[in-house]
C-alpha positions in Angstrom: 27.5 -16.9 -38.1 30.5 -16.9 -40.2 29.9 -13.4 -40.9 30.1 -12.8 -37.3 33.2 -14.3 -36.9 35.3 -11.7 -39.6 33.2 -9.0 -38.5 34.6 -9.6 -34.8 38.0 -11.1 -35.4 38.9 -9.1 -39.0 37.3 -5.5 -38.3 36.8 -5.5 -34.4 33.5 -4.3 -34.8 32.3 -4.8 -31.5 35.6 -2.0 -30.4 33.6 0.4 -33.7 30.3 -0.4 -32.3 31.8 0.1 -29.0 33.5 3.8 -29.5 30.3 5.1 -31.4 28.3 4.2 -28.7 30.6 5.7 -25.9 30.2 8.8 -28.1 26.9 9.7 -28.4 26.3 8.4 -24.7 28.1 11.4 -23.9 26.5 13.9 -25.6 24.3 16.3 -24.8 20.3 14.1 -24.8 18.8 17.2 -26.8 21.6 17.5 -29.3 21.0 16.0 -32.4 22.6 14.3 -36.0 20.7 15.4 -38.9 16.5 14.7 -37.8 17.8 12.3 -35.0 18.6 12.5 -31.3 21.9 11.1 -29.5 19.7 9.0 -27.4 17.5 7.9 -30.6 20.8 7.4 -32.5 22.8 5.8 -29.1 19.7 3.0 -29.5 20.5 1.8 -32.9 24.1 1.5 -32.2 23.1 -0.8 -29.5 20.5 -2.7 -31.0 23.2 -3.5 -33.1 25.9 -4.3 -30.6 23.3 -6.9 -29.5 22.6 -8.5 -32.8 26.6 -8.9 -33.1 26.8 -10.6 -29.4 24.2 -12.7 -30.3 25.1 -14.0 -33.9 28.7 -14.3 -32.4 27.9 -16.4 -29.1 25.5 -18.4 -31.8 28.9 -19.3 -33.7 31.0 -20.0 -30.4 28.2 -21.7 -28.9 28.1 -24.1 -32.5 31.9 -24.3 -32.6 32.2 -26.0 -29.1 29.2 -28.4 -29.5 30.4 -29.6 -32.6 34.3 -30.0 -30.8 33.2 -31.3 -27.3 29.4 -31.5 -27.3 29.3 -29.7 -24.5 26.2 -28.0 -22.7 26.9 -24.4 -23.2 26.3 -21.3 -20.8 24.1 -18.9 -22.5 27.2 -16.2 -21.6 30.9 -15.8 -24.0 33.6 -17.5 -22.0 36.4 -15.4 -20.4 38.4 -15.2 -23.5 36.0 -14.3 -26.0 34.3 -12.1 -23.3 37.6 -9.9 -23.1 37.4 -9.0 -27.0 34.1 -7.5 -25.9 34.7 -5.5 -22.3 34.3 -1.8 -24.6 30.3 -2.9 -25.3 30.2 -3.9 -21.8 31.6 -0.8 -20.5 29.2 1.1 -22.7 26.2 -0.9 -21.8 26.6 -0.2 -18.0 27.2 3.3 -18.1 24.3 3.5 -20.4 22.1 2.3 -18.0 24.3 4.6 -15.2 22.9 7.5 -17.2 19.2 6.7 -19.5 16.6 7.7 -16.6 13.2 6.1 -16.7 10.5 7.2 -18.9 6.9 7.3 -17.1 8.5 4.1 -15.0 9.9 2.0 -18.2 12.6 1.5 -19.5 14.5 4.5 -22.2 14.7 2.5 -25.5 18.7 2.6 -25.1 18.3 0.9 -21.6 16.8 -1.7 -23.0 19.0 -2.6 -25.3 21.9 -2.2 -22.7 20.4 -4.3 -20.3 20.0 -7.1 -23.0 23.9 -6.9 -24.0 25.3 -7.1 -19.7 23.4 -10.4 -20.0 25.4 -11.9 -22.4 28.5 -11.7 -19.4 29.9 -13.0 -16.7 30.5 -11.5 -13.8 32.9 -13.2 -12.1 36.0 -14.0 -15.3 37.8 -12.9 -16.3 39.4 -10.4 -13.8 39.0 -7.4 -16.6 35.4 -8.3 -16.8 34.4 -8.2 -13.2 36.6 -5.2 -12.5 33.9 -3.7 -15.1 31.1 -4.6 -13.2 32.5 -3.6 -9.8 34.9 -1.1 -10.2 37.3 -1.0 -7.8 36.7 3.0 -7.1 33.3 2.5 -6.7 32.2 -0.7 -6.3 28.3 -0.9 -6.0 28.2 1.8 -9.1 26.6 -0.3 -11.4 24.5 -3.0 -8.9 23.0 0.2 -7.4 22.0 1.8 -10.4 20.4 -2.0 -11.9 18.8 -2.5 -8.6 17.6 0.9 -8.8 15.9 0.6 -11.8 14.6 -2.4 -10.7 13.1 -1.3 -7.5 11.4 1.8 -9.4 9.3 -0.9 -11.7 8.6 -3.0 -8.9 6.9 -0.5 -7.1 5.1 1.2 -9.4 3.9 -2.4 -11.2 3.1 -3.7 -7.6 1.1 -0.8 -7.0 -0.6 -0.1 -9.9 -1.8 -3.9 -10.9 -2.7 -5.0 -7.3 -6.0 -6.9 -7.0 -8.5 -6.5 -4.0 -6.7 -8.3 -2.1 -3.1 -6.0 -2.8 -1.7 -8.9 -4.8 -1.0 -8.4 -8.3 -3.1 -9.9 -10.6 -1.8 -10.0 -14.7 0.8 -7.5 -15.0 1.5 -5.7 -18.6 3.3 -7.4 -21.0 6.2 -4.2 -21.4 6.5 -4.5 -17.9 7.3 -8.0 -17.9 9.5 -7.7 -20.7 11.8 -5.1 -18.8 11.5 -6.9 -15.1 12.7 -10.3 -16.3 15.8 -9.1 -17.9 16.6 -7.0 -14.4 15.9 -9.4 -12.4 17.9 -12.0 -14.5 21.1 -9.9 -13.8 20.5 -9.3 -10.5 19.9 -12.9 -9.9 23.7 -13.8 -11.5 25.6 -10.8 -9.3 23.7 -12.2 -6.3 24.6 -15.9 -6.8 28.5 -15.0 -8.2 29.3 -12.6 -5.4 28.6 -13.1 -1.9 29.2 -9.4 -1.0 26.9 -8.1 -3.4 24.3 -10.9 -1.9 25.4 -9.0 1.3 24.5 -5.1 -0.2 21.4 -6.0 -1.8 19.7 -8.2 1.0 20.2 -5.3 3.0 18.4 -3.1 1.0 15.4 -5.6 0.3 14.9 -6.3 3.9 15.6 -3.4 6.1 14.9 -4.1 9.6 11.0 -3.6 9.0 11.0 -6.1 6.5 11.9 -9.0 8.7 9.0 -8.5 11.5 7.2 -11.7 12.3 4.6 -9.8 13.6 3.5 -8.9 10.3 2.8 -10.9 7.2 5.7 -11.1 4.4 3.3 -9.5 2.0 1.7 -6.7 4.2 5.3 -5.3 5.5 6.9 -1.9 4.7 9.5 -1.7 1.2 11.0 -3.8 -0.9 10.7 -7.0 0.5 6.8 -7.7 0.4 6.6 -5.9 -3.1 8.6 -9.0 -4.2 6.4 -11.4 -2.2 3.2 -10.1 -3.7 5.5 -10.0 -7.1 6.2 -13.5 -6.7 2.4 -14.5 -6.6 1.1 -12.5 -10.0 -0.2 -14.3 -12.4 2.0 -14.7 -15.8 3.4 -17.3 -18.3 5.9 -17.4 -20.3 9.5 -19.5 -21.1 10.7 -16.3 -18.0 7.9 -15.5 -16.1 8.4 -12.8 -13.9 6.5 -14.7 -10.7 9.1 -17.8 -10.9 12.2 -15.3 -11.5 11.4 -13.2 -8.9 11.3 -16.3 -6.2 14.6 -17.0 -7.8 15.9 -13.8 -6.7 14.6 -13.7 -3.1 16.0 -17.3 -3.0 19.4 -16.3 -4.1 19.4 -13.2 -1.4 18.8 -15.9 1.5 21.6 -18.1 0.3 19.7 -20.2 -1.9 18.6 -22.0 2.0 15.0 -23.0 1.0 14.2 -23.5 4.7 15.2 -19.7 5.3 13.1 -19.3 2.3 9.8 -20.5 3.1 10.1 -19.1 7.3 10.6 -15.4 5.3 8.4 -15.4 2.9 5.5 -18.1 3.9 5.0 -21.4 2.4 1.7 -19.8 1.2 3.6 -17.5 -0.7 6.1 -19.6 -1.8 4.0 -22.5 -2.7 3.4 -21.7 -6.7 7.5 -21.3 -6.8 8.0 -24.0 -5.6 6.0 -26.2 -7.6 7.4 -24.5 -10.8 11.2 -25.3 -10.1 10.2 -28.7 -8.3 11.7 -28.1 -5.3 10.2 -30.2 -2.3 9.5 -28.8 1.2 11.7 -29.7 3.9 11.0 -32.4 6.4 12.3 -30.2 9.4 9.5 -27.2 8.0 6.8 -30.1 8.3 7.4 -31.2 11.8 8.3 -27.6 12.7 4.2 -27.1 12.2 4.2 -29.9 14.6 6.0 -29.1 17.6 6.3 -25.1 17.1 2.2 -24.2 16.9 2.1 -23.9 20.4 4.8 -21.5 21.0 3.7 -18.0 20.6 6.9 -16.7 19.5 7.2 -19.5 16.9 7.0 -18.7 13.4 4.6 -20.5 11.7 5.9 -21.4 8.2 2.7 -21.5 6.2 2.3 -17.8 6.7 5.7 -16.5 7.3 4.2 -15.1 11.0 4.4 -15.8 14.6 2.0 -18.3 15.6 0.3 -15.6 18.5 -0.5 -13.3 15.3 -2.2 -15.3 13.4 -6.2 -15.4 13.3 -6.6 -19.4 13.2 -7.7 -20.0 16.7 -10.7 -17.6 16.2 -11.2 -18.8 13.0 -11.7 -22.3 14.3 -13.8 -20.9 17.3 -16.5 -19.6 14.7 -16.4 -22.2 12.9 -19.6 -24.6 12.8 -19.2 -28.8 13.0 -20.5 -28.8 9.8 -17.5 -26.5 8.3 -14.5 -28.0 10.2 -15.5 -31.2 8.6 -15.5 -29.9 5.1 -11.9 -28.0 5.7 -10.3 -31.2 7.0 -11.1 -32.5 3.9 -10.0 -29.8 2.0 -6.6 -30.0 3.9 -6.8 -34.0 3.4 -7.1 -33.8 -0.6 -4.3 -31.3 -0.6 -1.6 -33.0 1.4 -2.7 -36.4 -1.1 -2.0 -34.6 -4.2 1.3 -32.8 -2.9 2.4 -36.4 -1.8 1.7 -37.9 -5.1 3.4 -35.0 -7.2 6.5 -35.2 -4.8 6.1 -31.6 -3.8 6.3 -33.2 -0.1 7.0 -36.6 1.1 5.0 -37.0 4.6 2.6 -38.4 6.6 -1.1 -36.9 6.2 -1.9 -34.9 9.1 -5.2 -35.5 8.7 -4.6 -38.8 8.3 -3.3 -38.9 11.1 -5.1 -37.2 13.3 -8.1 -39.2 12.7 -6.5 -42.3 13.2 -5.0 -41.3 16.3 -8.9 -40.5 17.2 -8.0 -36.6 17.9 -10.8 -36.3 14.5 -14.6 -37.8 15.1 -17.0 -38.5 11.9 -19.7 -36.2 12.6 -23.3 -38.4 12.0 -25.5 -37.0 8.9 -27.8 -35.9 11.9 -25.4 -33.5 13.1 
């Protein structure tokens, strides 16, 4: 770490690092320095642009604990962040110009995307003038989200179960989605107007049709609700990271939240960042079933769309007895993990007397 700290403060070599970088971004992808491409070369110089931000916030990050014992942001403050703005400047017009490869990541990108996380976006004023230039503001969010959208798809599509839900995506897709979508996630919650631009392209007008289930509507928007239900682990998985994201486009309102996207769909996130349900959302299913242009917030879809009332029709004695059960052992357990803090429904249904005990004879 101390080595860090001369390399940075006695030879600038994040401004080296920096200018090298800038230099073979801009040359030709097919030219070549001895038996190695610009892109291949570009890469290296990255790789170890990152290994200087890292060992660098290590010994900022150690300096300040030690000084105020302070819990640290895993970003360099503003001024530390200003001795670096050349490797961010680099970093995003690297990912401005590396295309995808066969929908991953170019090895440069990768790299690039790993140093823009180690900034804010917000301060200082020379960093987020980097970040949203003021000639052309949505430069750089378009071209991240962009990137991001093109995995989405493809991953959404291409590891989708029977039910069009992805089951266990790769791990290289993982590792390139989290980092996106970490990004994402800080423009969106540090600037309202990027929140603005990219809710607008995640739900168009077709992506906010009650009629329709959130996971069965057109674009972007129900590729991140099927996203959010994939089965992965991990300190980042890409499930709880991507219900961060949708959460941060609706203003981080959780009520907003669940009426877009479904309790049903939200449920896993919201049991892995321990965030309860709303009372209002409860008695919503209450009062609202009724109404046919209600929405009902278990699936994210008006109540007159939904199949439940022929479901119930076809069902036998027998089988609405075992599913009031079901739903009986569910609400218990969500009570006693906190998840939601409210009466039993069928609880209280059946000692209202709306529920009768069938006899073992019928």
């Amino acid at each position: 770490m101390e080595c860090a700290q001369y390399c940075v403060e006695q030879h600038r070599l994040q401004d080296v690092l920096g200018r090298i970088a800038n230099t073979f971004l801009n040359r030709d992808a097919v030219s070549t320095s001895g038996k190695f491409t610009s892109q291949q070369v570009l890469t290296e110089i990255l790789k170890a642009a990152m290994g200087l931000c890292t060992y660098t916030l290590k010994w900022i990050h150690e300096d300040k604990r030690l000084s105020d014992n302070s819990v640290l942001d895993d970003s360099f403050p503003p001024d530390k962040a200003v001795e670096f703005i050349l490797l961010l400047k680099v970093a995003l017009d690297t990912l401005d110009k590396a295309p995808l490869e066969d929908h991953h990541l170019a090895s440069s990108t990768k790299q690039a995307v790993a140093i823009v996380m180690n900034f804010s976006t917000i301060e200082p004023q020379a960093i987020r003038d980097i970040w949203l230039p003021k000639d052309h503001m949505w430069k750089h969010v378009d071209t991240i989200f962009g990137l991001f959208k093109d995995i989405v798809y493809h991953v959404v599509d291409t590891f989708s179960d029977d039910n069009n839900l992805p089951s266990v995506i790769a791990d290289s897709y993982q590792a390139e989605l989290t980092p996106l979508m970490l990004v994402l996630v800080r423009l969106v919650s540090e600037h309202p107007d990027v929140r603005e631009h990219l809710f607008f392209k995640v739900y168009s007008k077709d992506a906010i049709d009650f009629a329709v289930l959130p996971e069965n509507r057109p674009g972007m928007a129900a590729k991140l609700v099927r996203l959010m239900r994939s089965l992965d682990s991990g300190p980042f998985p890409v499930s709880t990271i991507t219900g961060d994201l949708l959460l941060a486009l609706l203003g981080n309102d959780i009520r907003q939240f669940i009426l877009t996207v479904g309790y049903g769909n939200a449920a896993g996130y919201m049991v892995a960042r321990q965030i309860e349900i709303p009372a209002d959302i409860i008695e919503q299913v209450r009062e609202s079933s009724s109404e046919s242009d209600a929405v009902n917030p278990v699936t994210g879809r008006y109540w007159s769309q939904d199949d439940t009332n022929q479901e119930l029709a076809n069902m036998t004695d027998e089988e609405k007895e075992r599913e009031a059960e079901r739903l009986f052992v569910l609400f218990e357990r969500l009570n006693k993990t906190g998840i939601i803090k409210t009466a039993n429904p069928v609880r209280a249904a059946a000692e209202s007397g709306r529920f009768e005990e069938l006899d073992d004879c019928n």
